[in-house]
Residue frames relative to the residue before (quaternion, step in Angstrom):
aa qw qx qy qz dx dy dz
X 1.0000 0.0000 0.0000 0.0000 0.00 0.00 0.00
X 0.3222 -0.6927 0.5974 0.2439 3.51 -0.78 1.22
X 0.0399 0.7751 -0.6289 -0.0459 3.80 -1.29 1.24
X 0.4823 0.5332 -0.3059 0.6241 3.28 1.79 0.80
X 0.1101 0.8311 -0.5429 -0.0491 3.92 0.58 1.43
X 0.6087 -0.5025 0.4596 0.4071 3.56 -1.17 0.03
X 0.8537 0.1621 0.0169 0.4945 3.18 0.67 -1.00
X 0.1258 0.8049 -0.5765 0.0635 3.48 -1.28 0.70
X 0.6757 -0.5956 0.3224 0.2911 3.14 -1.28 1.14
X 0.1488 -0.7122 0.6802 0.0898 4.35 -0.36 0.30
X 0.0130 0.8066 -0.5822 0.1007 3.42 -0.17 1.66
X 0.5727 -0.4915 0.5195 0.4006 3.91 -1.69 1.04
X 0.3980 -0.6238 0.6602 0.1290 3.37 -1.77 0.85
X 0.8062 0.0292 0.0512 0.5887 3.70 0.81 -0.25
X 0.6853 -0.5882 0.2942 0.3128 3.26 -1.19 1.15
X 0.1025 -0.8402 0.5212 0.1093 3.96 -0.26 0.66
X 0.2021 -0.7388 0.6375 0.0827 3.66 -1.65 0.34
X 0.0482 -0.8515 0.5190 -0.0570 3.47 -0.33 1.28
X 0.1391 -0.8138 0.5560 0.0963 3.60 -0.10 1.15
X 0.8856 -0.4346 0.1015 0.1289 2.35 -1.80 1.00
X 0.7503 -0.1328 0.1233 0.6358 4.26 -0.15 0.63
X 0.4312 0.7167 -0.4402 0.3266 3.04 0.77 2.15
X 0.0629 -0.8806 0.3328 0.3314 3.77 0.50 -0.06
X 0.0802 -0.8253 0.5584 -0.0244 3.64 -0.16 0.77
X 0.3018 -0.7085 0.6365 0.0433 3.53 -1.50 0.91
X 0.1043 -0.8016 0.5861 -0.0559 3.51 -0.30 1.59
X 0.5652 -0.6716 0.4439 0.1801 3.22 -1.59 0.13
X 0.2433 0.9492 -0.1642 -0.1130 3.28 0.31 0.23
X 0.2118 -0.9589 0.1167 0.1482 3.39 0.49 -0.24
X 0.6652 -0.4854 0.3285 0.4627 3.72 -1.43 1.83
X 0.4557 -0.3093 0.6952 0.4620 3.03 -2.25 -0.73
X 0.7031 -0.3249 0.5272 0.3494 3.23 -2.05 -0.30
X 0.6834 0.3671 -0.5399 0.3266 3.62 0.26 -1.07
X 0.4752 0.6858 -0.4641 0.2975 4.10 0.99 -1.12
X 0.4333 -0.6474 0.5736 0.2534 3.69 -0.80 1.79
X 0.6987 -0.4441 0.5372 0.1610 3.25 -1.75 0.72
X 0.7679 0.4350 0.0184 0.4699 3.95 0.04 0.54
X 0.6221 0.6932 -0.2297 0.2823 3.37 1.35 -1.13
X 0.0717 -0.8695 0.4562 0.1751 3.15 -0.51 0.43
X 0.2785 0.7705 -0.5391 0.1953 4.09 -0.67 1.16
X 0.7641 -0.4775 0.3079 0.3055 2.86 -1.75 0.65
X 0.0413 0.6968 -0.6814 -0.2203 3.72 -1.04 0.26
X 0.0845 -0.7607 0.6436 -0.0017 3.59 -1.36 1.12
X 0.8401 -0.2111 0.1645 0.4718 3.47 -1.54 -0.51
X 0.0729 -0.6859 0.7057 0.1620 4.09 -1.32 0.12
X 0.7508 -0.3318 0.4681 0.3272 3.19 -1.74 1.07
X 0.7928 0.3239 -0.2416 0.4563 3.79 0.03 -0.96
X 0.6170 0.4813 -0.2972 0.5471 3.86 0.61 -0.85
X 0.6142 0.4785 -0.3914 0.4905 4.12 0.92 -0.29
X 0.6413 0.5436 -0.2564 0.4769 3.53 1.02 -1.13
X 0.5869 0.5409 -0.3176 0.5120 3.74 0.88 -0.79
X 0.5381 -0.6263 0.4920 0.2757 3.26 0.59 -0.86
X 0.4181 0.8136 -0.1778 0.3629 3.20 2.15 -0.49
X 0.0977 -0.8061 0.5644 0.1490 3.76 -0.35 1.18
X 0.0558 -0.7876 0.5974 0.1401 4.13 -0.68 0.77
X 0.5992 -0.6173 0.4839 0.1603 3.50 -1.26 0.94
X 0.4170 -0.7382 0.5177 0.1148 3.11 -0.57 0.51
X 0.3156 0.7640 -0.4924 0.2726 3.67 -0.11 1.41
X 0.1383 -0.8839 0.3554 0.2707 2.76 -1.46 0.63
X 0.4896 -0.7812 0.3679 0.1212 3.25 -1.08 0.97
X 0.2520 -0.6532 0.7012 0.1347 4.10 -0.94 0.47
X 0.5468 -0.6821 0.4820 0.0579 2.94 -1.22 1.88
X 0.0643 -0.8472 0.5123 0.1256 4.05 0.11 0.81
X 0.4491 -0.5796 0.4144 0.5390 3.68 -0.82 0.09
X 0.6880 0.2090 -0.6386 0.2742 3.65 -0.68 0.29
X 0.5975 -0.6290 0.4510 0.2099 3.71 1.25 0.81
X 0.4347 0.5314 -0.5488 0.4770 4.30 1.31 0.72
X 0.0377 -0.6379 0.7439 0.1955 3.59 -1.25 0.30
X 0.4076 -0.6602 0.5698 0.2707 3.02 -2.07 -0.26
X 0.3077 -0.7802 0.5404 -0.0681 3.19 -1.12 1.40
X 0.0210 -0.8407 0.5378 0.0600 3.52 -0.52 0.92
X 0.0806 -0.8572 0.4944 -0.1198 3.35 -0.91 1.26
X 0.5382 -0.7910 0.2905 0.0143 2.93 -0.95 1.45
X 0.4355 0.7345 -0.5142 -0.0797 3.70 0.64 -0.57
X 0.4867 -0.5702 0.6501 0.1245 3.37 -1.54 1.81
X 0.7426 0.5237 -0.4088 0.0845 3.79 0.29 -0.82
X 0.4091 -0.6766 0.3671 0.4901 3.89 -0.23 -0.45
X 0.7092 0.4319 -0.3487 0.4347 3.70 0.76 0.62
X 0.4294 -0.6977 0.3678 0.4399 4.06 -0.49 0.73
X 0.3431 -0.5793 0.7106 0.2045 3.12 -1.72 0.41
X 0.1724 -0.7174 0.6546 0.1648 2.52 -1.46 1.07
X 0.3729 -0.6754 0.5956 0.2239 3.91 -1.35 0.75
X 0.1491 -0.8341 0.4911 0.2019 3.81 -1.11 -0.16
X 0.5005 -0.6665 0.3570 0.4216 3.38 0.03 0.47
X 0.8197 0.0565 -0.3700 0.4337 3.10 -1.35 1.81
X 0.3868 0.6520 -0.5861 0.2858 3.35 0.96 0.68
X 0.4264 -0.5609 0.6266 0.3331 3.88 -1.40 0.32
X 0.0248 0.6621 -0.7438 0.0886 3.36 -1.20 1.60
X 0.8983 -0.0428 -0.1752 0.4006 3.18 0.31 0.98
X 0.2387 -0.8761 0.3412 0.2430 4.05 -0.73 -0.03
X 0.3412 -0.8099 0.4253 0.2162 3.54 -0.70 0.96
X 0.0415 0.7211 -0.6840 -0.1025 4.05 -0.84 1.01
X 0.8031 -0.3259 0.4589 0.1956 2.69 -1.65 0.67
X 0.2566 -0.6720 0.6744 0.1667 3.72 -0.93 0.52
X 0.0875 -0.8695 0.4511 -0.1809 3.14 -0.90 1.27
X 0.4846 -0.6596 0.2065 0.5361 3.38 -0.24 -0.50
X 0.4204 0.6633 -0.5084 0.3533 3.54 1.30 -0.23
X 0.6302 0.4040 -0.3132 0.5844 4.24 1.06 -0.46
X 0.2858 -0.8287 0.4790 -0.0460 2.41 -1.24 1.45
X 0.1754 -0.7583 0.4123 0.4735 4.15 0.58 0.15
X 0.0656 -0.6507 0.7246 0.2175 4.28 -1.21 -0.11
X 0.3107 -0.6365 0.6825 0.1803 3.39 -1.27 1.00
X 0.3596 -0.7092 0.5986 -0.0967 3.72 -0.75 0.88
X 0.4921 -0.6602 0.5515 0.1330 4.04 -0.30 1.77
X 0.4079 -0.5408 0.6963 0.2373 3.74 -1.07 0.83
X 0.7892 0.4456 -0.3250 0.2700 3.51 0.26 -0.67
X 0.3240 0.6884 -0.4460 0.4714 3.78 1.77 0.72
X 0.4428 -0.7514 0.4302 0.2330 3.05 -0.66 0.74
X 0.2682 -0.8050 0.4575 0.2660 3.78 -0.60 0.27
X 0.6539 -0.5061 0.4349 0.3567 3.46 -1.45 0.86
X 0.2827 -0.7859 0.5499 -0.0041 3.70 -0.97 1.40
X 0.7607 0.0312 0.2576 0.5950 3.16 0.96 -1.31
X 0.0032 -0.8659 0.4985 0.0410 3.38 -1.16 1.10
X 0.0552 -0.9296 0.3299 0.1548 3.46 -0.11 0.58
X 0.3119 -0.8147 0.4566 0.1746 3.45 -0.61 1.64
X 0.3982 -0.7512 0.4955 0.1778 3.60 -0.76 0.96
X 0.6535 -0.6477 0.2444 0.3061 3.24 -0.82 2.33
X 0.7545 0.4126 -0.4012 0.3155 3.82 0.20 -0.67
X 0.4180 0.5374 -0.5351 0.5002 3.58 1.10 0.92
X 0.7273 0.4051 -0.3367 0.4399 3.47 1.03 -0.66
X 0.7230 0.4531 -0.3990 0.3359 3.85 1.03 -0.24
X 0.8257 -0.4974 0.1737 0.2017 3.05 -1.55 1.07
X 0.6009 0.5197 -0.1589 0.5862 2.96 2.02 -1.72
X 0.5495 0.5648 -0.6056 0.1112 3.91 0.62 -0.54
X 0.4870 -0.6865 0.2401 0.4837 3.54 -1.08 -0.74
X 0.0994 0.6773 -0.6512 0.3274 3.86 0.79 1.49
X 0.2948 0.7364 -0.5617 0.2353 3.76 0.94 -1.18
X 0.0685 0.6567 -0.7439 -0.1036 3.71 -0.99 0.31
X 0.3041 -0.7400 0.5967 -0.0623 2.81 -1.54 1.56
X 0.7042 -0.5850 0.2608 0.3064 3.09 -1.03 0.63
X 0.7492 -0.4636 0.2736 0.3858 3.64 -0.85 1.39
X 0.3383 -0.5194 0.7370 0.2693 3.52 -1.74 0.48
X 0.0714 0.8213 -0.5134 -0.2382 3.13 -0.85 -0.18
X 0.3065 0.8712 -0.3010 0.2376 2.88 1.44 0.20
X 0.4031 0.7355 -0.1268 0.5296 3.29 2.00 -1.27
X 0.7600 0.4947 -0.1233 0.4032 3.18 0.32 -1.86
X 0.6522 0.5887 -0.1161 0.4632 3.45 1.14 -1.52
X 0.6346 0.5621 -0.2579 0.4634 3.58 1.18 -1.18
X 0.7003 0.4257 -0.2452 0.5179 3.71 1.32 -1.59
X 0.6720 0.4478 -0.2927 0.5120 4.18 0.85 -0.04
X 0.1155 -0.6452 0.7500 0.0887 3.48 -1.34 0.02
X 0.4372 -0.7339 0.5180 -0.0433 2.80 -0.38 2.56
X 0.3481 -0.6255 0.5952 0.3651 3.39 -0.92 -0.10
X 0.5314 -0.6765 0.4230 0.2846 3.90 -0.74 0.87
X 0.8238 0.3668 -0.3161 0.2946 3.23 0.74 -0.71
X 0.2321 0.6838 -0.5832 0.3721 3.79 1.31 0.63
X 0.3899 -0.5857 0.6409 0.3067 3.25 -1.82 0.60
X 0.7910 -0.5152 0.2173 0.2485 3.49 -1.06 0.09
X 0.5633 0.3739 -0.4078 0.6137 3.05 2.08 -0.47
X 0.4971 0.6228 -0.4508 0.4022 3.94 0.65 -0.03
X 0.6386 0.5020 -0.2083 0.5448 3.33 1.13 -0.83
X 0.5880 0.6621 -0.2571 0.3870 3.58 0.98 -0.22
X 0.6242 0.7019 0.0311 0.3417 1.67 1.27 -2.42
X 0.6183 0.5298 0.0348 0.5795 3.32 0.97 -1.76
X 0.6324 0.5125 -0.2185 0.5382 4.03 0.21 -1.23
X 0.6718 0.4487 -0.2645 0.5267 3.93 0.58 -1.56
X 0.6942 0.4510 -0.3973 0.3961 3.57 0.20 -0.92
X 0.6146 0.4554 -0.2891 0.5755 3.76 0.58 -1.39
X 0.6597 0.6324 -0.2784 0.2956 3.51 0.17 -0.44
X 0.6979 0.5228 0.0035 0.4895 2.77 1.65 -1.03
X 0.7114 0.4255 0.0953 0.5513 2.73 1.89 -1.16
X 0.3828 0.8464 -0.2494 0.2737 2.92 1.82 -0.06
X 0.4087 0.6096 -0.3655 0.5725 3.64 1.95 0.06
X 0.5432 0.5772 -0.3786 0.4779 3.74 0.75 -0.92
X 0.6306 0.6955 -0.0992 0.3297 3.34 0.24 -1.19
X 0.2616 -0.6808 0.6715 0.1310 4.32 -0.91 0.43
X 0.3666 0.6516 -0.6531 0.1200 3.34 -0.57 1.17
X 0.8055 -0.1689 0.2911 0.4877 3.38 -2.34 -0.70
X 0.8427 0.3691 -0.0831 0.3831 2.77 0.36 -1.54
X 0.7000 0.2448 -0.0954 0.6641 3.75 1.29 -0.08
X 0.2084 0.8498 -0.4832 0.0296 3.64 0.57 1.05
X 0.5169 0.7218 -0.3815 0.2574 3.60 1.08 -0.21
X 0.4582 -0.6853 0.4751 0.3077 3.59 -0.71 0.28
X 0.6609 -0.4870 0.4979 0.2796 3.26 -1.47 0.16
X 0.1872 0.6851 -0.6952 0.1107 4.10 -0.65 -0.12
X 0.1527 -0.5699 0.8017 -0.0957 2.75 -1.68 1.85
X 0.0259 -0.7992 0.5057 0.3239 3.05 -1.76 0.01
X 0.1610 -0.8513 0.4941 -0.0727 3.22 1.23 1.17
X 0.7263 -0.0752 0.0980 0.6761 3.90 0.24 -0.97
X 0.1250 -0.7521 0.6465 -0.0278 3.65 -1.22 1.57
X 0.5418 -0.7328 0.3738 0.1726 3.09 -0.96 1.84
X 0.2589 -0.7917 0.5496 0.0648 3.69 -0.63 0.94
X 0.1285 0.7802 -0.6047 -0.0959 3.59 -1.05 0.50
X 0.3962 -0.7333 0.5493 -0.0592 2.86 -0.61 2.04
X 0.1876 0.8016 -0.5561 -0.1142 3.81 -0.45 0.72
X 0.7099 -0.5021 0.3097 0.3848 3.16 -1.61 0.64
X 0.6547 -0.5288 0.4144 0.3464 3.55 -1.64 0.81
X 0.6194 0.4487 -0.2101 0.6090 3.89 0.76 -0.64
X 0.4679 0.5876 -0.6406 0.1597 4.19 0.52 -0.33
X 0.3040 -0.6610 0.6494 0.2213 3.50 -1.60 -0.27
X 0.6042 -0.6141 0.4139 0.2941 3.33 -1.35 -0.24
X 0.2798 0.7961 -0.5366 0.0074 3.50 -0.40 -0.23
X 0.0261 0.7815 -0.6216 -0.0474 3.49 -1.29 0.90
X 0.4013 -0.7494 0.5267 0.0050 2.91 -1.06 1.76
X 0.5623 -0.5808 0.5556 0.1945 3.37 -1.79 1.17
X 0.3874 -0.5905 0.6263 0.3301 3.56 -0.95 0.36
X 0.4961 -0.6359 0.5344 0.2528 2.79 -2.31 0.72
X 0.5906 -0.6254 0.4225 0.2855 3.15 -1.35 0.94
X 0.1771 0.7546 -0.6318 0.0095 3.59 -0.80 0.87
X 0.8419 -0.3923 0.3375 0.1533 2.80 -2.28 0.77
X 0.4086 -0.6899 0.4270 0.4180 3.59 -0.22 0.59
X 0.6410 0.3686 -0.5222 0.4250 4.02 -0.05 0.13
X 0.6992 0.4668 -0.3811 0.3847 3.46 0.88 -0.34
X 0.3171 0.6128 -0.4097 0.5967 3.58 1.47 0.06
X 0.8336 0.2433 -0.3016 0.3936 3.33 -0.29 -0.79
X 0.2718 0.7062 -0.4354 0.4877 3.77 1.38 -0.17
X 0.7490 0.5534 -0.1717 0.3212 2.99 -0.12 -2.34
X 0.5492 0.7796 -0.0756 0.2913 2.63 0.70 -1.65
X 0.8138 0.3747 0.1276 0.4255 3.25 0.76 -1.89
X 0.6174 0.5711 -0.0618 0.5374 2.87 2.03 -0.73
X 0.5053 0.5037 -0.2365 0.6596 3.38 1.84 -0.89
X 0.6122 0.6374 -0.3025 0.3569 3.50 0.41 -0.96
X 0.7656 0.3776 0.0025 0.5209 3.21 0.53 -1.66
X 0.7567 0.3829 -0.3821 0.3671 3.51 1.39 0.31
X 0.4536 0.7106 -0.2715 0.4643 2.84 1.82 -0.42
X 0.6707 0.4715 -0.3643 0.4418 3.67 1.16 -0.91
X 0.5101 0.7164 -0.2254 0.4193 3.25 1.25 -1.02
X 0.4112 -0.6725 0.5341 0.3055 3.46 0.49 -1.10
X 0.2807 0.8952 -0.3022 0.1687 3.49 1.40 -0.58
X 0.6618 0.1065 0.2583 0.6957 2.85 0.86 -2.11
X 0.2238 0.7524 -0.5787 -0.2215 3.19 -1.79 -0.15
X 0.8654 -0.2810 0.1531 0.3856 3.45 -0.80 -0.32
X 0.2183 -0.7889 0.4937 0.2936 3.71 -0.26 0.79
X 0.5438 -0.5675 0.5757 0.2254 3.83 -1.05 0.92
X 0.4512 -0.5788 0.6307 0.2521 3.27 -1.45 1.28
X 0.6314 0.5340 -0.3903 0.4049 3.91 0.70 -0.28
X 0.7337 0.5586 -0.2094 0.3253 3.43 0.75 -0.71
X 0.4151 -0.6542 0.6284 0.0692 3.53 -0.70 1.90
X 0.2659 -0.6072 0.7331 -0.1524 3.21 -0.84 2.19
X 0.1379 -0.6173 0.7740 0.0300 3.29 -1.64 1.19
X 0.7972 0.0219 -0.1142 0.5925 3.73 0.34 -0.36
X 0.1648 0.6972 -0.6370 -0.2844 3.32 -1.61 -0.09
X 0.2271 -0.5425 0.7194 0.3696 4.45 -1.27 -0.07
X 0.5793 -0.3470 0.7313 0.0964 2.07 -2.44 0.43
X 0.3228 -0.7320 0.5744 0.1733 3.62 -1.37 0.84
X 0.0654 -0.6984 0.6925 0.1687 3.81 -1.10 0.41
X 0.2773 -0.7347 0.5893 0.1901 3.52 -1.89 -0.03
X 0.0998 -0.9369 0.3310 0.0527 2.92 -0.06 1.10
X 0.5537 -0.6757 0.3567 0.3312 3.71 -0.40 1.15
X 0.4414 -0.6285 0.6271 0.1298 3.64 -1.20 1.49
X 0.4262 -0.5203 0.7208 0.1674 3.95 -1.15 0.64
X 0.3461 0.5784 -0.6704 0.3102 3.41 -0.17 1.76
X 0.4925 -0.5831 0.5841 0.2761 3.42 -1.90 0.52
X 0.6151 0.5422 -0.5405 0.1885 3.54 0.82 -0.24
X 0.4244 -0.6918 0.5315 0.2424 3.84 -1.46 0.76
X 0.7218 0.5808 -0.2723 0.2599 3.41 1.24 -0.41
X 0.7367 -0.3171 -0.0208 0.5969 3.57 -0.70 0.56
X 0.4904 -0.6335 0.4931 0.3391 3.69 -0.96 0.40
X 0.2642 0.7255 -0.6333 -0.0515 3.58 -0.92 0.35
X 0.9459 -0.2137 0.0385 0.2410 3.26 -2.24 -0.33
X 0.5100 0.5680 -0.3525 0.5413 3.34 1.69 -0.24
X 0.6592 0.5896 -0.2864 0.3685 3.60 0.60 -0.79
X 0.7852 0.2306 -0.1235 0.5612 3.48 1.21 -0.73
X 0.4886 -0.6256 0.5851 0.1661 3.80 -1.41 1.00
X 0.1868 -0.6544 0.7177 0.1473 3.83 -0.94 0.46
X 0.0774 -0.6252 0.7650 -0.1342 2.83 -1.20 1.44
X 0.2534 -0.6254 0.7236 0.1452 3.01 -2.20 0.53
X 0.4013 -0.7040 0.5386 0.2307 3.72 -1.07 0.57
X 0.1709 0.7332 -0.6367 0.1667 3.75 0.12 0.82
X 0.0654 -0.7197 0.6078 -0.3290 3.18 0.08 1.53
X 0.7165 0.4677 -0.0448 0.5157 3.26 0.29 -1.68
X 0.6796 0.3831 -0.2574 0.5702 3.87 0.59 -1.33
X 0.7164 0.5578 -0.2870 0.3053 3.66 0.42 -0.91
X 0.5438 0.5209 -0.2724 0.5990 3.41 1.81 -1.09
X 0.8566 0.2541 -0.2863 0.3461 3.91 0.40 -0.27
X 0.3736 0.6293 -0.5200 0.4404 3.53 1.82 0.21
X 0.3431 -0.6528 0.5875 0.3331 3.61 -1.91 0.27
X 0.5796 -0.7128 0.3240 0.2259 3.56 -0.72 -0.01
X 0.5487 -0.7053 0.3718 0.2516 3.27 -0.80 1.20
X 0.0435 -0.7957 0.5717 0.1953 3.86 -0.36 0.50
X 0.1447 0.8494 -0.4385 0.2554 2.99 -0.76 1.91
X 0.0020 0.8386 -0.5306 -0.1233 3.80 0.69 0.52
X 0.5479 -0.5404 0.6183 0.1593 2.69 -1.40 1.86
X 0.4032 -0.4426 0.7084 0.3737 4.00 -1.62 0.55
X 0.3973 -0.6336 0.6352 0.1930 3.24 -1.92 0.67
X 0.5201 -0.6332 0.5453 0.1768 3.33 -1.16 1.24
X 0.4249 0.5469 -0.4442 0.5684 3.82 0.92 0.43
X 0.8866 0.1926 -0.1148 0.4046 3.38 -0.30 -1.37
X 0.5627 0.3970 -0.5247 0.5005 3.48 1.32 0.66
X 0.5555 0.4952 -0.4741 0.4706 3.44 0.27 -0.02
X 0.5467 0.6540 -0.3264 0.4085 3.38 0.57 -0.85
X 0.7521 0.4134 -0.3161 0.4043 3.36 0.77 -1.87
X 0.5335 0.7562 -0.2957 0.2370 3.81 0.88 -0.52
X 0.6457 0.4949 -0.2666 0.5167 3.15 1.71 -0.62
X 0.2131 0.8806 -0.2767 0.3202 3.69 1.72 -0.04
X 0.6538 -0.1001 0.2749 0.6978 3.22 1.14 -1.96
X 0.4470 -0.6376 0.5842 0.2287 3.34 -1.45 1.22
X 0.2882 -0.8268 0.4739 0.0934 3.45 -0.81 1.24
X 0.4802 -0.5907 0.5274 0.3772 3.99 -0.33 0.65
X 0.7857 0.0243 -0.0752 0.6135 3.76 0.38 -1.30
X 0.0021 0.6453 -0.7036 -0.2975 3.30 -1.94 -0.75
X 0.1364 0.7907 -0.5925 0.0711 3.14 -0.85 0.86
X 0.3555 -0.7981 0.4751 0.1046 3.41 -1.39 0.14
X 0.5473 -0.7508 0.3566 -0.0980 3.24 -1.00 0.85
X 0.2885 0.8704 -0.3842 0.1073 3.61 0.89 0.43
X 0.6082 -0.5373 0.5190 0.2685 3.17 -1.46 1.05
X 0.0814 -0.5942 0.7653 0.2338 3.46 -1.47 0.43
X 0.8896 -0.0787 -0.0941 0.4400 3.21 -1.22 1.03
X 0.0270 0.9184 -0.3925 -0.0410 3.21 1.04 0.83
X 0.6193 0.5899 -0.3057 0.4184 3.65 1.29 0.05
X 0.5471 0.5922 -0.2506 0.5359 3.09 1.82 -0.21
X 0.7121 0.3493 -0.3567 0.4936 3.56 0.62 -0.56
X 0.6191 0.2697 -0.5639 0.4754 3.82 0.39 0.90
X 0.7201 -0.4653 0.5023 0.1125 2.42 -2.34 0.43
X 0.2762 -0.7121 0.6419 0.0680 3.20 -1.48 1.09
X 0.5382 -0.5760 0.5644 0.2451 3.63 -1.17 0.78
X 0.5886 -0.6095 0.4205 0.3245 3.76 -0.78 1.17
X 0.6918 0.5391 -0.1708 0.4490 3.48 1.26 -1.58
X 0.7164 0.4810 -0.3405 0.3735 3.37 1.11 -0.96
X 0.2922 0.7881 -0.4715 0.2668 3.40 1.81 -1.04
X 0.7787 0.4644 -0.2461 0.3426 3.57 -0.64 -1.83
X 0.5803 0.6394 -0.2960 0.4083 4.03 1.02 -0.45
X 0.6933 0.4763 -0.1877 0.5072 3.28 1.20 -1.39
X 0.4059 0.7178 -0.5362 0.1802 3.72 1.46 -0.47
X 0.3325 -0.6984 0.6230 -0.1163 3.35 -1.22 0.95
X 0.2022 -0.8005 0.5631 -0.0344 4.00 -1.08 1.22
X 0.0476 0.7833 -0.6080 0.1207 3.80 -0.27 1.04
X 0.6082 -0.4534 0.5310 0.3775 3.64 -1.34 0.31
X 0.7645 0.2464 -0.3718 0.4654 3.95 0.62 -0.02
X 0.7970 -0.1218 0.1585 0.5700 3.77 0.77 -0.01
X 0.5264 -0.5080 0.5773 0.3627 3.50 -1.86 0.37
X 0.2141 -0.7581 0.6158 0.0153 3.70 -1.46 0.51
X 0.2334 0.6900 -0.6852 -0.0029 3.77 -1.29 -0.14
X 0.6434 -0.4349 0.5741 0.2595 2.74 -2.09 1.55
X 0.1577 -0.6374 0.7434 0.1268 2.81 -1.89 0.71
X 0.6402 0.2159 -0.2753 0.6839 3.84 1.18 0.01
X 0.7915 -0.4445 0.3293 0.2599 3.45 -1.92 0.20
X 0.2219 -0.7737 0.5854 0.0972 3.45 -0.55 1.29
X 0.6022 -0.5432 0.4790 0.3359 3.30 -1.68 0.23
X 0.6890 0.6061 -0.1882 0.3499 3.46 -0.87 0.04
X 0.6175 0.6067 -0.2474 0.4352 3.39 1.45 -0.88
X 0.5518 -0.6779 0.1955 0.4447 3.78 -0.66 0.82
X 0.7497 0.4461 -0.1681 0.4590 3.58 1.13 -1.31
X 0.3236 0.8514 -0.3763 0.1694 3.94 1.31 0.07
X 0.6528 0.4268 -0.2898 0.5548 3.60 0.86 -1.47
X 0.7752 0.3607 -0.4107 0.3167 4.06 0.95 -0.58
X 0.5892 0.4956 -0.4050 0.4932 3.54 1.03 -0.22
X 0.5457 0.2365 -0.4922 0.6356 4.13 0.43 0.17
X 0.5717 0.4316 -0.5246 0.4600 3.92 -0.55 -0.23
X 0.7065 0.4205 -0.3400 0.4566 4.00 0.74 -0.83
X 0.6224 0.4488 -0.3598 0.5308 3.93 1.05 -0.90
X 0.5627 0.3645 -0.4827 0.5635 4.21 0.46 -0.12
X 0.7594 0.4167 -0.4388 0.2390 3.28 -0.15 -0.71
């Protein structure tokens, strides 16, 4: 399994506004798995082409809070707006296929540049026109009885907000660290490191896919040949309740971690969960216009894990050792420390 990609997506940290036939240098930033130091190219991104957005070519050295700088163009005559975690641009690796050219002092440099008016007129075609929303509609489940400008109405807002949100085109999760998960082990704990479970070769490639897709994420990363393990689990996959009959793949199965073993030597978190009685209850209080609801994607992932606690969660697969760098499922004190970040 390759945990060293060429290429990776350099996503906005906060929602941006680029006015019109301006050039502006933004900050943006690697995943975690991207080594400390690197050095590659950032160019153009699928999303920054759609905008209309031109991005410079440069290269860039990977710092430890891991932000590069990105310079961006917008030629059109209306602002763009950017949301937070969108890819404006992509970082490869320097390699050998790049070559350096050293470049005479005596060349003359670029004084003046001149941008040709039908970028500046309203009627060219940069024009930004007025949302699809149609997209927007497809990723929700409207309520039927809205009239259509309610449905707009409703469509515009999500629309707007569409960074908030788990999509294709915005798959990364959120991650707060409002309350960071601690593992506290007992004064008597012991060690133990555990063998992975044997799996089937399509489920390897599963696996496989799953590692992959945390590592970009930040999720998990790599466990140093330097690093003095006190515990590691073994991972299982565990089959999703789907009707599809066709081949089985990475959607179909949950990654889990067996902390069985870690869970028997953590101490415990004193924390009373709120009772799901006496919130329901509280609802009858005030008559509500809507009710609706709200669900985490991977909601155990978007908190934070304690540097110290990190090394606990380490983890054994058939392609390498791992550890979480944010909160896995499965762990003993989890459902009470999120229950503490809502509260």
């Amino acid at each position: 399994m390759s945990c060293q990609l060429n290429t990776a997506n350099v996503q906005t940290q906060k929602r941006l506004s680029l006015e019109p036939n301006t050039e502006t240098i933004v900050w943006a930033r690697v995943p975690n798995y991207i080594t400390l130091g690197l050095q590659g190219v950032c160019s153009k991104s699928k999303f920054s082409c759609s905008k209309g957005l031109l991005v410079a070519k440069a290269v860039v050295t990977v710092p430890y809070n891991r932000k590069v700088p990105v310079k961006l163009l917008n030629p059109t005559s209306e602002n763009v707006v950017i949301p937070k975690g969108r890819t404006i641009a992509e970082f490869s690796v320097l390699n050998n296929e790049y070559e350096c050219a050293s470049f005479s002092d005596t060349i003359p440099e670029v004084q003046h540049v001149d941008v040709s008016e039908t970028i500046d007129s309203p009627h060219s075609k940069f024009t930004c026109s007025k949302p699809d929303y149609s997209k927007v509609k497809s990723l929700f489940t409207l309520p039927e009885n809205l009239q259509e400008t309610e449905s707009d109405k409703l469509a515009c807002l999500l629309h707007d907000n569409l960074d908030l949100f788990v999509t294709e085109d915005n798959p990364n999760l959120g991650f707060t660290r409002v309350v960071e998960h601690k593992i506290l082990l007992k004064q008597d704990a012991v060690g133990k490191h555990q063998k992975p479970y044997r799996l089937p070769p399509f489920k390897r490639e599963i696996l496989r896919e799953h590692l992959d897709n945390l590592l970009k994420q930040g999720i998990i990363a790599p466990v140093s040949e330097t690093e003095d393990l006190l515990i590691t689990s073994p991972i299982v996959l565990v089959t999703k309740r789907s009707k599809n009959s066709a081949k089985p793949c990475a959607q179909d199965f949950r990654f889990c971690c067996d902390f069985r073993f870690l869970n028997s030597q953590t101490r415990e978190f004193k924390y009373a969960i709120p009772n799901l009685q006496e919130l329901t209850e509280s609802f009858s209080e005030v008559i509500p216009n809507f009710i609706s609801s709200i669900d985490l994607s991977s909601g155990f992932f978007q908190m934070g894990l304690s540097n110290d606690s990190s090394q606990y969660t380490a983890f054994n697969t058939c392609f390498g050792t791992f550890k979480f760098s944010r909160l896995p499922m499965g762990l003993k004190n989890c459902s009470k420390y999120i229950s503490n970040a809502y509260g």
